[in-house]
TORMARLUM-277116 format. One record per residue: residue in three letters; y negated, x, z of N, C-alpha, C in turn. Coordinates in steps of 0.1 Angstrom, whole numbers, plus 2048, in hexadecimal, padded with zeros to 3 digits. Layout:
BEGIN
AlaYXZYXZYXZ/...
This chain:
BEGIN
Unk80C8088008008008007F3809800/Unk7F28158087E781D8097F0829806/Unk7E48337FD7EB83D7FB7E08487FB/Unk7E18588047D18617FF7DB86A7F9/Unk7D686F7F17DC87A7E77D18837E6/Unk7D18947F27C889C7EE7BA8987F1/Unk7B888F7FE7AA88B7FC7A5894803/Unk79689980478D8A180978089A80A/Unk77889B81876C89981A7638A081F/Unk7598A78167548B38187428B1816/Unk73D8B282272E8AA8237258B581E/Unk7198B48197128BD81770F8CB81B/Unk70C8CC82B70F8D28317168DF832/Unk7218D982C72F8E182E73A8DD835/Unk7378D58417408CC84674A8C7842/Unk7548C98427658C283F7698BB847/Unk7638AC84276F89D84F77B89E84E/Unk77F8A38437908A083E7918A6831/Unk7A08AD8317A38B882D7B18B7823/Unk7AF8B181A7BC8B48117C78AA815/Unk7C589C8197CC89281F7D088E816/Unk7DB89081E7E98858157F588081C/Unk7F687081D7FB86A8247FD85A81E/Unk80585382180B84581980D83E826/Unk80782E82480B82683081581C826/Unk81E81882A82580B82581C7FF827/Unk8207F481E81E7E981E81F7E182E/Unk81A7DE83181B7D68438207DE84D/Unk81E7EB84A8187F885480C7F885D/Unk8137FA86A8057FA87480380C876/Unk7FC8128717FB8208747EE82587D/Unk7ED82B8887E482C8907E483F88C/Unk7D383D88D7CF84B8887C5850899/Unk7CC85689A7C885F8A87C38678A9/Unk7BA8728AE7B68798B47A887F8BB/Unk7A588A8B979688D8C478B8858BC/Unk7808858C37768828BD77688A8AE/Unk76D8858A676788F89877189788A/Unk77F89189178B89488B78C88F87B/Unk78688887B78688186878F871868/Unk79186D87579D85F87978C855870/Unk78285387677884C86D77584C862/Unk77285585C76E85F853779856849/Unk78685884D79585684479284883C/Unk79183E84779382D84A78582D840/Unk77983084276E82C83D76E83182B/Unk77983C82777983E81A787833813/Unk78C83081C79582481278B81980E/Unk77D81581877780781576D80F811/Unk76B81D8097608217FD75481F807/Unk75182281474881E81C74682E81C/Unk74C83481C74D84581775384A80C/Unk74C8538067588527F775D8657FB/Unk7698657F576E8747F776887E7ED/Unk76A88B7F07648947E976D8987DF/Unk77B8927E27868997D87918947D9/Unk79B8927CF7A48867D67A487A7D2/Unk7AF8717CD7B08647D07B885D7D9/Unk7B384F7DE7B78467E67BC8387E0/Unk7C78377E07D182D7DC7D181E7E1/Unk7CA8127E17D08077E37D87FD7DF/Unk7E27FA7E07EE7F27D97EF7F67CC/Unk7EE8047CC7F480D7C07E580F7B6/Unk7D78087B47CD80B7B37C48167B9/Unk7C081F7AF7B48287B17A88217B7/Unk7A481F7C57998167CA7898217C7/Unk78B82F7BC77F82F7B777D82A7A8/Unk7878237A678081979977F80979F/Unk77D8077A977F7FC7AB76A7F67AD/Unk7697EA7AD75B7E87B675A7E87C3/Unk7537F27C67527F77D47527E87E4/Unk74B7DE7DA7467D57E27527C97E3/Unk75B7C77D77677C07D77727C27DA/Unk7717D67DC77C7D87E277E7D87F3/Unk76E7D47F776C7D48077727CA80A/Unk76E7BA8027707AC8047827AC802/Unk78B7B57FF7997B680179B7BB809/Unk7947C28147987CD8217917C682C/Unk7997C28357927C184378F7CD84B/Unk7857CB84F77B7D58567787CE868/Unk77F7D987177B7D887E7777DE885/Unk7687E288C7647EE8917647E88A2/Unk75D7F38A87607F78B675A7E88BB/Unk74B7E88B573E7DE8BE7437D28B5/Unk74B7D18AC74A7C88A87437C489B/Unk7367BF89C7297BB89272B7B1893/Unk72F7A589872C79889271A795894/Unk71978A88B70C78588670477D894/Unk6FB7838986F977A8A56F276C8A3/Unk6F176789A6E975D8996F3752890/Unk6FF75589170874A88B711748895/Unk71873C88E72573A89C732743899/Unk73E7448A47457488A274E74789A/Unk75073889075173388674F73A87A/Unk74273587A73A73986C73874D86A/Unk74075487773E76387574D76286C/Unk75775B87476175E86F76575B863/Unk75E75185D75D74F85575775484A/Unk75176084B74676884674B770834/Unk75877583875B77A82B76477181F/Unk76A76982376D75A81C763753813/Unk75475181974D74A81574875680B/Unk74576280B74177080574676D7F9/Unk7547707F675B76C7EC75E75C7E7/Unk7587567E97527467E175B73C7E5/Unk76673E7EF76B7327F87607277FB/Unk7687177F975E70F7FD75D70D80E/Unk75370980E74B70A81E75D707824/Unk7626FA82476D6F282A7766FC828/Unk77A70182078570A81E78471782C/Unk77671782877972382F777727840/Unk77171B84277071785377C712856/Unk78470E84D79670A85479A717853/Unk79772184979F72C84A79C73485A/Unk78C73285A78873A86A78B730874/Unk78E72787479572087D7A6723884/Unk7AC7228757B772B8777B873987E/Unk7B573E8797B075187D7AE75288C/Unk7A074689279C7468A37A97448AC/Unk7B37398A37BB7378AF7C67408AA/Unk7C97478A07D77528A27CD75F8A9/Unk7C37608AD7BF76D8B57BA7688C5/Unk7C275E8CB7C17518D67B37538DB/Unk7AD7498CC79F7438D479F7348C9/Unk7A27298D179C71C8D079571A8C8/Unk7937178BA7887168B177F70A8BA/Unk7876FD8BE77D6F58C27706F68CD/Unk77B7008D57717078E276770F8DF/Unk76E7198D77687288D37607258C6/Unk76171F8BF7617218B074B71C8AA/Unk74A7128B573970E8B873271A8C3/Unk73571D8C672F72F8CB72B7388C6/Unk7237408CC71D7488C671C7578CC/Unk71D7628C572876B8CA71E7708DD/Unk7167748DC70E76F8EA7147698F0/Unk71D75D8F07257578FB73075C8FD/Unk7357648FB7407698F2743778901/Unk75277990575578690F754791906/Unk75679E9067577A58FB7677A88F6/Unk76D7A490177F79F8FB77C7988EF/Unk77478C8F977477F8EB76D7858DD/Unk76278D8DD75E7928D176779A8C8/Unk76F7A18D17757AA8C87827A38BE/Unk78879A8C678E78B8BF7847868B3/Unk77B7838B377577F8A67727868A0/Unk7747958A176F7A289977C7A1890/Unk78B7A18947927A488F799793888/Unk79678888B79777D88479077A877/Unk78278287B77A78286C78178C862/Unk78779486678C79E85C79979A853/Unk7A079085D7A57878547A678084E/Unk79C77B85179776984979A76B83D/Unk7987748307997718247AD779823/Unk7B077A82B7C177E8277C078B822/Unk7BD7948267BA7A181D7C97AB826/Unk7C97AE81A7D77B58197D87C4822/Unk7C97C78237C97D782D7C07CF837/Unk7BE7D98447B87D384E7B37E7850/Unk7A97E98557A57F785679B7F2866/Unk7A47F987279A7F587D79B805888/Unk78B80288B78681289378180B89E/Unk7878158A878B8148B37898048B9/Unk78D7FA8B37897E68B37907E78C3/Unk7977ED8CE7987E98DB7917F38E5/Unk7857FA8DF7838058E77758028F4/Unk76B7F48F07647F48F37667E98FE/Unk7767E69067717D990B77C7E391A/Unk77D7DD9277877E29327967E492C/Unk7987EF9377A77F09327B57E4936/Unk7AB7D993C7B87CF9417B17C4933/Unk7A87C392E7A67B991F7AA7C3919/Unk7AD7D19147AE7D490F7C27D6908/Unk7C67D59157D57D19167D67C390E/Unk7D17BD9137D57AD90F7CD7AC902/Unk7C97B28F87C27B18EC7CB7B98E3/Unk7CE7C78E47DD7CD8E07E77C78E0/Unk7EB7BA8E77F37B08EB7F47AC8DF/Unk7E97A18DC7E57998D57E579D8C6/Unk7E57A78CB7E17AD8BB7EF7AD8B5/Unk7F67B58BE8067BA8B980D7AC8B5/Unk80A7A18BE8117938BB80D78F8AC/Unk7FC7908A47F778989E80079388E/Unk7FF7A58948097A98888157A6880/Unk81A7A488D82879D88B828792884/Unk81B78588381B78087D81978086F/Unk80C78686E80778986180D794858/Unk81179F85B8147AE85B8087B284E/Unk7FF7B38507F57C084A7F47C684D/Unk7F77D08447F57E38417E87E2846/Unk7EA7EC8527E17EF85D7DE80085B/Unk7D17FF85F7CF8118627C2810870/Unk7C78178797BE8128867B982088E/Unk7AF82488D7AC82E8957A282C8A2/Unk7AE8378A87AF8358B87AB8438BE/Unk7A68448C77A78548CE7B58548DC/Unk7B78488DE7BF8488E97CE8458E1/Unk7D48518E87E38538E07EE84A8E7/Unk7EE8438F57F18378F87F382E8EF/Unk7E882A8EC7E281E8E47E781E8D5/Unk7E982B8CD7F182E8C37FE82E8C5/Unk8038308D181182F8D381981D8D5/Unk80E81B8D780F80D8DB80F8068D0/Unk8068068C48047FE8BA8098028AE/Unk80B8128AA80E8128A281A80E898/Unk81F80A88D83080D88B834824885/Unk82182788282183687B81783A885/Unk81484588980D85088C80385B886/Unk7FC85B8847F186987C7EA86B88B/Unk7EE87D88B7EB8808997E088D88E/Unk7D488C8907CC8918867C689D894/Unk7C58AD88A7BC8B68907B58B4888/Unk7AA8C288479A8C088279E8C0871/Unk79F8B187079A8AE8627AB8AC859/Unk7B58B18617C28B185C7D08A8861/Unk7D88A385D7E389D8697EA8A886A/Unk7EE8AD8757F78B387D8058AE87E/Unk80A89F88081389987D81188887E/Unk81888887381987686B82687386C/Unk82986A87783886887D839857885/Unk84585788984684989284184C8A2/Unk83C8468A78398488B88418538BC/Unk84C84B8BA8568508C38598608C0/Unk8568638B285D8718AC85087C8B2/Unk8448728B383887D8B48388818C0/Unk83C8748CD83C87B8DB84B8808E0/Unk8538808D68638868DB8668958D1/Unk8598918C886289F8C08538A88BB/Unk8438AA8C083A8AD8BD83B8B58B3/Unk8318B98A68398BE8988318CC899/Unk8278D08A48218D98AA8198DE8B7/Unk8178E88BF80E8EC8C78088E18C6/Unk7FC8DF8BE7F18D48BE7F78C98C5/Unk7FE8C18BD8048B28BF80A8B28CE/Unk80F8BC8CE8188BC8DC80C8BA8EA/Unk8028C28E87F68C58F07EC8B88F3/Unk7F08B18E77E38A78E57EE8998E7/Unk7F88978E880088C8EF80588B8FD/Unk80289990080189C90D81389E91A/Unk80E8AC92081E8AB9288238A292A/Unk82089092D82388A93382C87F925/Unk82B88491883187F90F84187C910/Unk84788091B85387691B851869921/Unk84786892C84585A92E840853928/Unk83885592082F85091283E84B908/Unk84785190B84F84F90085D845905/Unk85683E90F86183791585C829911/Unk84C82690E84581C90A84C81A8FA/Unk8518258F48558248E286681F8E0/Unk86D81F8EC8778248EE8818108F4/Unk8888108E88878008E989A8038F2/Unk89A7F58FA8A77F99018B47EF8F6/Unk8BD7F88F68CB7F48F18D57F08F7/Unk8DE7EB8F18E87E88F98F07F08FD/Unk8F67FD8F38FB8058FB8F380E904/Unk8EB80F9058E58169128E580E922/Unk8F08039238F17FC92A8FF7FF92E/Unk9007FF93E90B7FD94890D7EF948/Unk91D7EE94B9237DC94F9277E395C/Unk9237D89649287D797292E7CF974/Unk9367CB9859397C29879377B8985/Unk93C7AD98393A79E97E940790988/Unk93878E98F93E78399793B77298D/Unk94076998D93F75C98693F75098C/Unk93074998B92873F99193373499B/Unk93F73599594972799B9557309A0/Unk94F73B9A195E7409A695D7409BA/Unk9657449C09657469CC9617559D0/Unk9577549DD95175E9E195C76B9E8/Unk96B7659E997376D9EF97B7799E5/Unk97E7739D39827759C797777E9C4/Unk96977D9C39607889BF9617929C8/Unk95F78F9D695F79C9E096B7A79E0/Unk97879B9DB9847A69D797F7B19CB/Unk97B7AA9BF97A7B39B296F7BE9B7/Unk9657BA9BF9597C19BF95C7D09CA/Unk9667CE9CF96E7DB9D997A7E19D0/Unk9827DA9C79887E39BE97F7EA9B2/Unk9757E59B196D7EF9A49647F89AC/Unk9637F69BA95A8009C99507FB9C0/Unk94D7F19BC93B7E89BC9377E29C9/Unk9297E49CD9227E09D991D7D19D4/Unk91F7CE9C69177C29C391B7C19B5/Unk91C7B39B09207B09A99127A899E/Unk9157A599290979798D911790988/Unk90A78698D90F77998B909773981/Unk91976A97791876696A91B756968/Unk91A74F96191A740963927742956/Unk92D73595093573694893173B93A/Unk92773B93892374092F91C74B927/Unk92175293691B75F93290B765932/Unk90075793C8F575B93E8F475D94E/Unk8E676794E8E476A95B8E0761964/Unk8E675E9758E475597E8DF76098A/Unk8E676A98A8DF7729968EA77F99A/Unk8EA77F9A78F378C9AA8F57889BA/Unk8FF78E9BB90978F9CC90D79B9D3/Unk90779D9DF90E7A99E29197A69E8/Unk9237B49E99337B79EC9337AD9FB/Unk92B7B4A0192D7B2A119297A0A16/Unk92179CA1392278EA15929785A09/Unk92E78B9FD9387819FA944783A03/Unk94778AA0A952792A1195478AA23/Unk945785A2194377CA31945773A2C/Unk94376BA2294175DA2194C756A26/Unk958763A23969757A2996B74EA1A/Unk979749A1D97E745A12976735A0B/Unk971733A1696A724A1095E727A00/Unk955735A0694873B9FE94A7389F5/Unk93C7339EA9447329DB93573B9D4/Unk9357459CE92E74D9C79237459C1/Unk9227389BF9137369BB90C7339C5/Unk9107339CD90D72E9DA9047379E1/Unk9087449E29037509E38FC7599E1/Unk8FF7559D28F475E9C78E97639C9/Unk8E076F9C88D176D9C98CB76E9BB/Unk8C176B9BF8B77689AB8B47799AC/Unk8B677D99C8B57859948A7787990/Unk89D78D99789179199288C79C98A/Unk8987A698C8957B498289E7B0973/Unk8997AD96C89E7AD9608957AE94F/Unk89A7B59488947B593D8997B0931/Unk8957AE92389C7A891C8A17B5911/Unk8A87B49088B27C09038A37C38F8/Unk8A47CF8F38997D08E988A7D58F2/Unk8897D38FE8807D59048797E7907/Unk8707E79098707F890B8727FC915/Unk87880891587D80E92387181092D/Unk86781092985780C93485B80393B/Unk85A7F693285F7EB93A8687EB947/Unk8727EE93F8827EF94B87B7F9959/Unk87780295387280C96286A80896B/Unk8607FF9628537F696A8597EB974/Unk8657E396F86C7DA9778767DE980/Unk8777EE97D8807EF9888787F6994/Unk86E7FE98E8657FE99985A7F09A2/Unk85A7E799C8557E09A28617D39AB/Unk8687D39A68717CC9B287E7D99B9/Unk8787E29BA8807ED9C488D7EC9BE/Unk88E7EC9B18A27E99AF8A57F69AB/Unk8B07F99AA8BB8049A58BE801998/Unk8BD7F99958C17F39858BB7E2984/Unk8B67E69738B57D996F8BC7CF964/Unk8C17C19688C67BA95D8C17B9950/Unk8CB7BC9438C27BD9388C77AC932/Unk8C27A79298C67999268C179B914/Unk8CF79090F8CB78D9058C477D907/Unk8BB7789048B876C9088BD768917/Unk8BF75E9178CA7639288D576692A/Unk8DC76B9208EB77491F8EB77B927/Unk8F577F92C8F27919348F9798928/Unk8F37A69278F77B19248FB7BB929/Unk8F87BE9358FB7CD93A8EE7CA948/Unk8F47D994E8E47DE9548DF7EB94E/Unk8D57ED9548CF7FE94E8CD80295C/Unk8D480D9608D081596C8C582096A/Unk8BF8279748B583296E8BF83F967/Unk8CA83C96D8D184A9608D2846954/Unk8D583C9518D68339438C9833939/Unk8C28309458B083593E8AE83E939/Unk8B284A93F8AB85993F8B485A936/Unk8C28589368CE8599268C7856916/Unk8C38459198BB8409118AF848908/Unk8A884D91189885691089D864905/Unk8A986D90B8AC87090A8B78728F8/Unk8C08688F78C18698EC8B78638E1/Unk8AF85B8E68A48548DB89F8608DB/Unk89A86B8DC8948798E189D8838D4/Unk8AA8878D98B588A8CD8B28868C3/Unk8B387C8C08B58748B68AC8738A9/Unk89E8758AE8958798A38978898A3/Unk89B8908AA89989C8A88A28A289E/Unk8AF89B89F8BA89C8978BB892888/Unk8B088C88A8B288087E8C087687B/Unk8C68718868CE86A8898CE85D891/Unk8D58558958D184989B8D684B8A8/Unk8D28448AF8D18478BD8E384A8C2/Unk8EB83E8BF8F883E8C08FF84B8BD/Unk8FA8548B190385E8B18FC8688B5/Unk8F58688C08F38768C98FF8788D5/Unk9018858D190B8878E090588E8EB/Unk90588D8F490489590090989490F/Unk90789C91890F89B92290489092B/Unk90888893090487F93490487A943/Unk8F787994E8F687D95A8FD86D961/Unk90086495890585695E913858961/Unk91886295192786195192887195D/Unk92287996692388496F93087F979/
């Protein structure tokens, strides 16, 4: 969908923003372009929408040279989302979003259902939100109409600089949110630059980890903070990149222990037997169907006496995650309800648990695995669960 071949931008001056770039996003590619300040990540985004033109080099959109194109029609195909925003302060939230629709000769009706549409897939109320004026407006809420407007006319690239940088880091969570939900829906070939490598780790599906003016490495999250492609990259994702890399790092099934299994209708005296022949302290408890109801320990199914009947007993199951989840996740729930392991679930199936050795297994061959260019399954190693 986007392609630079050899681009160079070289200011009067003498100054070089960017240096001989060459790099391809796929079609409904989210690629986040990272690095220090003055690195060329702007510079990059601003010469696909001819808002900068390169010194040398062409830039490819949907297989078109965008310097024969008209500079001004090829904007009205690109959504554009900057840090502040820009909406028009003297129209409604409506009529902003509606702003590049009507540009391109959409009738009025057309195109206020289209920004109607747009306010509520970026969750804001057209009927609430939509008669406002951006003055009323949180700057969460602005940044939401920044990036609704850029959709309104359906444009096939979306080019946004730093669009979560200017609001707190707890709207700023829940806007990353939002966003990642609205990709999924739409999927536009995205190119987003960020200085915060979190935030590229979080959003991107590609990586461009850019030094002065060059990428250093153009990879998946995961390959850039488990396998850095140099000094630089390694330096600028920081020591703490294996935990960064537990956020990229989605959980499987086999990275999952089966434990004990006690069953909702069985008798409390039958589980306490099985749960001392496998030397389990605790069992989870399954209903007939194979979803999660809770868990039992050895020692009071063991009191209950032969009357006890296991659902009776059960306690509710509050550490649990669902399968596909990132290993952040699982760590975060098991640190926050004090557990030793968390239930992993397919919908309410059980699958397994993940203990923290299973984790660190997990981290670990997802880690191999790009380093080796193999899939997770066929790494071997010695393994601190099976010790």
């Amino acid at each position: 969908m986007i392609r630079f071949d050899q681009v160079t931008k070289r200011y009067a001056d003498g100054t070089t923003a960017v240096d001989g770039l060459s790099f391809e996003v796929a079609e409904g590619e989210l690629v986040t372009l990272v690095g220090p300040s003055g690195c060329g990540k702007t510079t990059t985004i601003m010469m696909v929408n001819r808002l900068i033109e390169p010194t040398s080099g062409r830039i490819y959109v949907d297989g078109e040279d965008i310097a024969t194109l008209d500079p001004v029609r090829l904007r009205r195909r690109i959504g554009y989302v900057i840090q502040q925003v820009g909406l028009f302060p003297h129209r409604t939230i409506l009529d902003n979003t509606a702003t590049v629709p009507a540009l391109i000769g959409w009738k009025k009706a057309k195109a206020r259902a289209r920004a109607a549409e747009l306010l509520d897939l970026v969750g804001l109320d057209p009927k609430t939100f939509g008669s406002r004026y951006p003055e009323q407006l949180s700057g969460g809420q602005r940044q939401r109409v920044g990036v609704a407007r850029a959709l309104a006319a359906d444009p096939p690239v979306l080019l946004m600089d730093e669009p979560f940088g200017a609001v707190d880091p707890v709207v700023r969570e829940q806007l990353q949110d939002e966003f990642l939900r609205m990709q999924a829906a739409v999927r536009k070939t995205v190119l987003l630059v960020t200085h915060d490598i979190e935030e590229a780790v979080r959003l991107g599906d590609r990586i461009a980890v850019y030094g002065q003016g060059r990428i250093e490495q153009y990879d998946t999250p995961g390959a850039v903070l488990g396998t850095p492609a140099t000094p630089y990259v390694a330096e600028f994702v920081g020591a703490d990149r294996g935990l960064k890399r537990l956020s990229v790092t989605e959980i499987e099934p086999d990275d999952l222990e089966q434990p004990s299994v006690a069953r909702l209708d069985e008798s409390a005296a039958q589980a306490a037997a099985r749960m001392r022949d496998e030397g389990a302290r605790w069992a989870v408890v399954l209903d007939g169907s194979g979803d999660l109801h809770g868990w039992i320990g050895v020692h009071e199914a063991t009191l209950a006496g032969p009357e006890g009947r296991v659902g009776d007993l059960a306690h509710r199951m509050n550490a649990w995650v669902p399968v596909g989840a990132p290993l952040k996740q699982a760590f975060g729930v098991m640190l926050q309800h004090d557990a030793g392991w968390v239930a992993v679930l397919d919908g309410s199936r059980f699958l397994g648990v993940l203990t923290p050795a299973k984790l660190h297994e997990a981290l670990r061959r997802s880690v191999d695995a790009d380093a080796q260019g193999v899939a997770r399954d066929e790494v071997e190693f010695d393994s601190v669960a099976d010790a």
